[in-house]
C-alpha positions as CSV (number, residue, x, y, z in Angstrom):
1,X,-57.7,52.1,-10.2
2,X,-54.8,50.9,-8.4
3,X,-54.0,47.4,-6.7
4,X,-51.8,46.2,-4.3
5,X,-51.3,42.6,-2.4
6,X,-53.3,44.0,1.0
7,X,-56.1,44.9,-0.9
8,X,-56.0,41.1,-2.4
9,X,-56.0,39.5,0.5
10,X,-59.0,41.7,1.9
11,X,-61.2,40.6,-1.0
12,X,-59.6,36.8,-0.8
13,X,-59.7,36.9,3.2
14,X,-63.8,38.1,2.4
15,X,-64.6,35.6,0.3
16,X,-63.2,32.8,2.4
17,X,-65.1,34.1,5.8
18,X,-68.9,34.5,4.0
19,X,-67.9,30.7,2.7
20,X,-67.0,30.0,6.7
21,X,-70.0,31.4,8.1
22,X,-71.9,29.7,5.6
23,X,-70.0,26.1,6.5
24,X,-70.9,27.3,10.3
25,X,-74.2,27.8,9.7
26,X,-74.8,24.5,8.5
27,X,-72.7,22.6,11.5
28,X,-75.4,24.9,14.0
29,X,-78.0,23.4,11.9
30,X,-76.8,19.9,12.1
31,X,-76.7,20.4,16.1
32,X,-80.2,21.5,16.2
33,X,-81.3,18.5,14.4
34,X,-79.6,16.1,16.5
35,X,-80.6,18.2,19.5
36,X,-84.3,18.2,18.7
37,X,-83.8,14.2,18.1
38,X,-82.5,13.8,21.5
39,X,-85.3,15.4,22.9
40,X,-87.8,13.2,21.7
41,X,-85.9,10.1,22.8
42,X,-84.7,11.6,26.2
43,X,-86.4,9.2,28.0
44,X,-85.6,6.4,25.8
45,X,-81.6,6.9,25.6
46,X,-81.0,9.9,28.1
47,X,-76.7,8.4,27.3
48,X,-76.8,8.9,23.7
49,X,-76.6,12.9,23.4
50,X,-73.1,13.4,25.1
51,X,-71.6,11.0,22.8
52,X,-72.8,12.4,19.5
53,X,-72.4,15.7,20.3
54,X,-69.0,15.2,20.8
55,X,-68.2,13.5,17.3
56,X,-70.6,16.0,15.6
57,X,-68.2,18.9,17.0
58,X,-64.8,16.5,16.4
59,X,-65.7,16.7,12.5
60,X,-66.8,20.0,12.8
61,X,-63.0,21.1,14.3
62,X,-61.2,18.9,12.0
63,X,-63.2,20.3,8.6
64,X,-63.0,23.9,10.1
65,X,-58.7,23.8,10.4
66,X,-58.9,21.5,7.0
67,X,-60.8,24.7,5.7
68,X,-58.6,27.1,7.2
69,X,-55.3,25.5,5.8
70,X,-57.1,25.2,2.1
71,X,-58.0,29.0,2.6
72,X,-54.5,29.8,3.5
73,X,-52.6,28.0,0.3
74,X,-55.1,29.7,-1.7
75,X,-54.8,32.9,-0.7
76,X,-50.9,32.8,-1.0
77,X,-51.5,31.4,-4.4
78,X,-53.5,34.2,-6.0
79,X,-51.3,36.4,-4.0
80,X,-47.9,35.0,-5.7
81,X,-50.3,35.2,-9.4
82,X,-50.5,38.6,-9.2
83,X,-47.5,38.7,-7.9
84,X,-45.7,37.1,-10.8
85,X,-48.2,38.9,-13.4
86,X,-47.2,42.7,-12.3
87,X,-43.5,41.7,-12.8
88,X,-44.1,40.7,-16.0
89,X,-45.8,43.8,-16.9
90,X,-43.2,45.6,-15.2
91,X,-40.8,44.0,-17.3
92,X,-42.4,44.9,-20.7
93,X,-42.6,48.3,-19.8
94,X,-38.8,48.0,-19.0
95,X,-38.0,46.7,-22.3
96,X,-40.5,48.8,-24.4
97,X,-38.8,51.6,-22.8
98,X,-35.3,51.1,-23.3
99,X,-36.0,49.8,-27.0
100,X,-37.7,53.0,-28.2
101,X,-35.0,55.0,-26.1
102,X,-32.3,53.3,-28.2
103,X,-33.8,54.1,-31.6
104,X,-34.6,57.6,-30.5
105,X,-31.5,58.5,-28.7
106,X,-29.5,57.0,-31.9
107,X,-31.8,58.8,-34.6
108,X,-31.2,62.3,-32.7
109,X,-27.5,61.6,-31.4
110,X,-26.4,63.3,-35.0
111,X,-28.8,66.1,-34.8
112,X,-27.6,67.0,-31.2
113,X,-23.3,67.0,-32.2
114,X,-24.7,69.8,-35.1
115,X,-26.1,71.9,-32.6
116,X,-23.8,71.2,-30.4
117,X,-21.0,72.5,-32.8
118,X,-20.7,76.0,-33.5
119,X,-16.9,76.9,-34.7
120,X,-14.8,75.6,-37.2
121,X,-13.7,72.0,-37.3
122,X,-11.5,69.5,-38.3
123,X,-12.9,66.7,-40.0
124,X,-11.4,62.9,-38.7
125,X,-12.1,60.1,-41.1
126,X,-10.9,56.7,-39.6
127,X,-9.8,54.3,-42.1
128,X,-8.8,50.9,-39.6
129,X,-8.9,47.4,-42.0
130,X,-9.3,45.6,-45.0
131,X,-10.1,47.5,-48.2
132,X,-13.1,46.1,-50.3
133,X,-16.4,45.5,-51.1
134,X,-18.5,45.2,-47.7
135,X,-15.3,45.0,-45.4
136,X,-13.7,47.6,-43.3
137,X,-13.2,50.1,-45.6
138,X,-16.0,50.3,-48.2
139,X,-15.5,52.8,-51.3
140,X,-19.1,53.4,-50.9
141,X,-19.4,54.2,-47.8
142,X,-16.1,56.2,-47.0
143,X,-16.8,58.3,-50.1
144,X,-20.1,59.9,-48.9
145,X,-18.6,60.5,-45.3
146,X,-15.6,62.5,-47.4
147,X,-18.2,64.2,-49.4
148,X,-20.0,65.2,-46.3
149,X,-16.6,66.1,-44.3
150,X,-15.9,68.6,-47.3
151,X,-20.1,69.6,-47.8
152,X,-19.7,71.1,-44.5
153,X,-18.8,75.0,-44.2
154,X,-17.1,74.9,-41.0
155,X,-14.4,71.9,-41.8
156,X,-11.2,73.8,-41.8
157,X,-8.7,70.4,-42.2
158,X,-9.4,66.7,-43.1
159,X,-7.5,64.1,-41.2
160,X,-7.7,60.4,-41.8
161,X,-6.2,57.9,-39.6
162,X,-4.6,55.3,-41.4
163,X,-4.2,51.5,-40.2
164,X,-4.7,49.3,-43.4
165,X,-2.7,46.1,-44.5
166,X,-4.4,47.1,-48.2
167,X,-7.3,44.9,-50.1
168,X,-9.2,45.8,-53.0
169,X,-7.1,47.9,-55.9
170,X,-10.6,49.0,-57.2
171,X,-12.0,50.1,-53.7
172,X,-8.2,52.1,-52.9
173,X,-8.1,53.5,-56.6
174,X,-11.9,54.7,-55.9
175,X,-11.2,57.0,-52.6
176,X,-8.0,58.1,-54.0
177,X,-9.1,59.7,-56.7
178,X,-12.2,61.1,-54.7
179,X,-9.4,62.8,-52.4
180,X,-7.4,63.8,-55.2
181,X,-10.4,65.9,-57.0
182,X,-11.3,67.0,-53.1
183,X,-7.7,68.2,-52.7
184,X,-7.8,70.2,-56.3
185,X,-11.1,71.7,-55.3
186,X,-10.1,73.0,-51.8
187,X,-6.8,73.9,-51.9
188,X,-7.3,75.8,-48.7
189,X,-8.3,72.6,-46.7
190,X,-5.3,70.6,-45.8
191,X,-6.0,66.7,-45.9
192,X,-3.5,64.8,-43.6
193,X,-2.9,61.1,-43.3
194,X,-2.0,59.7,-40.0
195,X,-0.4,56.3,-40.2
196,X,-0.6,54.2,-36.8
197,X,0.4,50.7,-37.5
198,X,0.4,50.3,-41.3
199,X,-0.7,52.0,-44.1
200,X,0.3,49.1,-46.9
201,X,0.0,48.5,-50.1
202,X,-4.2,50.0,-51.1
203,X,-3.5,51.3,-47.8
204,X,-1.1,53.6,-48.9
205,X,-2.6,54.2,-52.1
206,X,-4.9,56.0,-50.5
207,X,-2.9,58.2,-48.1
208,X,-0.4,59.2,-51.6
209,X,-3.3,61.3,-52.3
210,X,-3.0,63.4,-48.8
211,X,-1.0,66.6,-48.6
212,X,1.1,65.4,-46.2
213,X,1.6,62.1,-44.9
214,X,3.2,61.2,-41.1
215,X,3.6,57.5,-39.5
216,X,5.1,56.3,-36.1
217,X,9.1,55.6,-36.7
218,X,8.0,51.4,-36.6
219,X,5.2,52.1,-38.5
220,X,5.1,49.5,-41.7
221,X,4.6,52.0,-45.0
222,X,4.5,51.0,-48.5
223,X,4.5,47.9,-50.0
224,X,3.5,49.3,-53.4
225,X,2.8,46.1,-55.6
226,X,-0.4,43.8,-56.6
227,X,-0.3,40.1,-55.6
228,X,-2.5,37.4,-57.1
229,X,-2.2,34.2,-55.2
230,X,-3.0,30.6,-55.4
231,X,-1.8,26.7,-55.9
232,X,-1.6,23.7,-58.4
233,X,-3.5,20.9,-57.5
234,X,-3.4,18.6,-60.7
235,X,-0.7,16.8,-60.1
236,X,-2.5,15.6,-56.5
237,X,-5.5,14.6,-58.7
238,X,-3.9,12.8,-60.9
239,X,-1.9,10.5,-58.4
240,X,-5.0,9.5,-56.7
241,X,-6.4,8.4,-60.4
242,X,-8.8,11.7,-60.4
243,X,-9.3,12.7,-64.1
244,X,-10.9,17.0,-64.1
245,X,-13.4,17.5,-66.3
246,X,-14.3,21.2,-67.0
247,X,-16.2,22.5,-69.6
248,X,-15.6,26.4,-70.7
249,X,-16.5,28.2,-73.6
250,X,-13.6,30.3,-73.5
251,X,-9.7,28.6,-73.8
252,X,-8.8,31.1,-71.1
253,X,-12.0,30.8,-68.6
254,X,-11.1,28.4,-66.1
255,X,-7.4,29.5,-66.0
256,X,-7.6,30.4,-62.3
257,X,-8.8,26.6,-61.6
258,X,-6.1,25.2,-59.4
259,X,-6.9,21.6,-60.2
260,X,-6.2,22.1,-63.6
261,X,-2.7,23.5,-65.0
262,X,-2.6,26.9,-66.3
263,X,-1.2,27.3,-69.9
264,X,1.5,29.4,-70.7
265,X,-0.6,32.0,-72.9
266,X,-3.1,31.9,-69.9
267,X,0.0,32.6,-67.5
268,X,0.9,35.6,-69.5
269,X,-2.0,37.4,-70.3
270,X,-2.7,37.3,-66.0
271,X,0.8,38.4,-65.5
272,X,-0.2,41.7,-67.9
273,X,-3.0,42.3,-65.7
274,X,-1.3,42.0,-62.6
275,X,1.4,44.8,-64.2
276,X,-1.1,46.8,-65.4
277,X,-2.9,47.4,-62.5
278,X,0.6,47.6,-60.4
279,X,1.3,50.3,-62.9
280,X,-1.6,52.3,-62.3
281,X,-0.7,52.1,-58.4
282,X,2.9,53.5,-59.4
283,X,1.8,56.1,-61.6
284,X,-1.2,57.1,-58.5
285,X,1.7,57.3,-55.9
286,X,4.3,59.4,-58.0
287,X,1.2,61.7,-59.0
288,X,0.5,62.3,-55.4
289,X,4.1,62.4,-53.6
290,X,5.4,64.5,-56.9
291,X,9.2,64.9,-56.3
292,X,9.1,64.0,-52.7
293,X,10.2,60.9,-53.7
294,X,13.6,59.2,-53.8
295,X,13.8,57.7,-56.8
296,X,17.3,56.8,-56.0
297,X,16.0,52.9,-54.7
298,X,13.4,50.8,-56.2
299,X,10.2,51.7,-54.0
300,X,8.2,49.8,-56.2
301,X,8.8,46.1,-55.6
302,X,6.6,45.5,-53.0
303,X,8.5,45.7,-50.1
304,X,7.3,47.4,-47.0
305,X,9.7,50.2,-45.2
306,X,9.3,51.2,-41.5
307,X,8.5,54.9,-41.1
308,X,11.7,55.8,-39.8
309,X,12.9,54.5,-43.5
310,X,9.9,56.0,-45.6
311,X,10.6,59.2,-44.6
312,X,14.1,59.4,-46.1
313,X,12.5,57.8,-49.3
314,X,9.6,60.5,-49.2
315,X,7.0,58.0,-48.7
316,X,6.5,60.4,-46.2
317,X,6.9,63.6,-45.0
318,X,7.5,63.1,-41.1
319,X,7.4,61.3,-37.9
320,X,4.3,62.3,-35.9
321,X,0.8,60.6,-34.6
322,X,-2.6,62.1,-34.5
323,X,-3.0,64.0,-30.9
324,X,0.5,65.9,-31.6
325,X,-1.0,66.8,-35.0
326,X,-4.2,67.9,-33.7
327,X,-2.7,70.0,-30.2
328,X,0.1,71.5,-32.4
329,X,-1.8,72.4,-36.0
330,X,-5.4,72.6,-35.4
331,X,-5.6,73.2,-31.3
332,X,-8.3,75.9,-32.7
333,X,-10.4,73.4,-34.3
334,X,-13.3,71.0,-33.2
335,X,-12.3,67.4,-34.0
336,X,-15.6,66.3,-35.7
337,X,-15.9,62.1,-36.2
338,X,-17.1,60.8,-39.9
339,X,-17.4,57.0,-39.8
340,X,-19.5,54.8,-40.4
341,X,-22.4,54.3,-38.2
342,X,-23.0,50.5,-36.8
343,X,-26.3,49.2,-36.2
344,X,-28.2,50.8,-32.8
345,X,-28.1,47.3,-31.1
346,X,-24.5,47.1,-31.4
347,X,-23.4,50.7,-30.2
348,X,-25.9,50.2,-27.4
349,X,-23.9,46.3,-26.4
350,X,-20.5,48.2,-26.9
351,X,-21.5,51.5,-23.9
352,X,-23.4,49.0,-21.8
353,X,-20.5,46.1,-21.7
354,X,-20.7,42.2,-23.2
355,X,-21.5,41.3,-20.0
356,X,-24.4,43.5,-18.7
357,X,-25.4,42.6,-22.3
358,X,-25.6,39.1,-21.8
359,X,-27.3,39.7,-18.4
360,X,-30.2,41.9,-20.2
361,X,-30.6,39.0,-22.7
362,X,-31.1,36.4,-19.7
363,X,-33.6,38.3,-17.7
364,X,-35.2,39.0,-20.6
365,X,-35.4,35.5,-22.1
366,X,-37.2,34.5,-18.3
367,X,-39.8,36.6,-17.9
């Protein structure tokens, strides 16, 4: 059953009249009664009747408009109730709606680009930030998205687009090798790196594993080296009268502490770890750039190179960005995404806008 604010103010405007007829009724009454007295004492006081009829039907008119003004405010007021009360249902609904629309239009957005594509493909992997554990570019995660890009029959040509200053040497040692077994196993499949901005230091650790390798001519390529850095407080402490106290078991396990001075033997055996692990980047970018490289200037110090000056050291192979690669080598191909997937709040505030956002937020937070 339906309702609507003219069918409430039919049952309200009900109401209120049987409660009017019944007040009426009564005043009637009350004029019999004095009408019947002033017949019996006609002859006594035949001047009395006039003058209290005419008060008894004053009060009468004044409680009759106090009545009607009382039945007006509180008719408006159960009309504005309801009022309010269907707009809050209204707005549930709204927000039901919209929530279960998000969570079933983000659970079947990946089932719809499958059956949407039907040719062969090219796979894009965007690699854009810091390298590490639960940053930007998560070993974890970007090694099932490569697994997946190469799972699937249709990928003809994997292209990631590079923009890294570098980060973790374990997280950049991890997808490199994962794209060097991937480029043993499918020959056929060309993997490209596309360097926008930067691809430095564990940045470019992981592109020396591509095939081929192409940057913009300011792009900032290389910087193949490990840094480790940090300070030497204990002096500070010990002008200020500050004595450290720090209790290892272990001569070398506090040697990082930088209010306490590191020891010569602890100095050294960091320093090895440092060239060990630079070593292992060396040995990872020769392996994957094979006799590309000029070996005719140290490329190993750490410095970064533009792209104009990488490619005549064979850092890489060209000057080119990723639409000219795509339109020129694979305009046959369906660019297919692999990236990881944010949370289905945060895609749905980046389509909709900050602001209308925001907005959504207030309206909600009213009602």
């Amino acid at each position: 059953m339906s309702w609507n604010e003219e069918d409430d103010r039919k049952a309200s405007n009900d109401m209120l009249s049987s409660e009017d007829a019944s007040f009426s009724n009564k005043a009637q009454s009350n004029d019999m009664y004095v009408d019947v007295d002033q017949g019996t004492d006609a002859k006594a006081d035949s001047t009395s009747k006039p003058k209290l009829t005419s008060s008894n039907n004053e009060d009468v008119a004044s409680q009759t408009a106090v009545f009607e003004l009382l039945k007006e405010a509180l008719l408006e007021n159960v009309v504005e109730k309801r009022r309010a009360r269907r707009w809050k249902i209204f707005f549930r609904f709204v927000g039901l709606f919209l929530i279960v629309g998000i969570f079933v239009g983000w659970s079947a957005s990946s089932v719809v680009e499958d059956a949407a594509l039907t040719g062969d493909s090219v796979a894009l992997i965007p690699m854009r930030g810091t390298i590490g554990a639960g940053l930007d570019i998560d070993a974890d995660e970007y090694s099932l998205l490569i697994e997946d890009a190469y799972a699937d029959a249709r990928t003809k040509a994997v292209v990631i687009k590079m923009n890294s200053p570098g980060g973790s040497p374990v997280h950049s040692g991890i997808l490199y090798d994962l794209l060097m077994s991937k480029r043993k196993s499918y020959p056929d499949i060309p993997l490209i790196v596309v360097v926008s901005d930067m691809a430095a230091s564990g940045g470019y650790y992981i592109a020396s594993a591509a095939d081929e390798i192409y940057a913009d001519k300011a792009s900032l390529v290389g910087s193949i080296g490990v840094v480790s850095p940090g300070f030497d407080a204990s002096g500070l402490l010990e002008s200020i009268g500050v004595e450290r106290r720090t209790f290892t078991a272990g001569e070398d396990k506090a040697f990082l502490d930088p209010f306490s001075p590191m020891t010569p033997s602890a100095a050294q055996k960091w320093q090895s770890v440092l060239d060990s692990t630079h070593k292992q980047f060396i040995e990872a970018v020769k392996k994957g750039r094979g006799d590309r490289l000029s070996l005719e200037r140290d490329l190993f110090t750490g410095m970064v190179f533009t792209g104009e000056q990488a490619v005549s050291y064979g850092l890489i192979d060209g000057l080119d960005y990723t639409g000219h690669v795509l339109s020129s080598r694979f305009s046959n191909l369906t660019p297919v995404y692999y990236e990881p997937r944010e949370e289905p709040w945060k895609e749905v505030a980046k389509e909709l806008g900050i602001s209308f956002a925001t907005r959504l937020s207030t309206i909600f937070s009213m009602r």
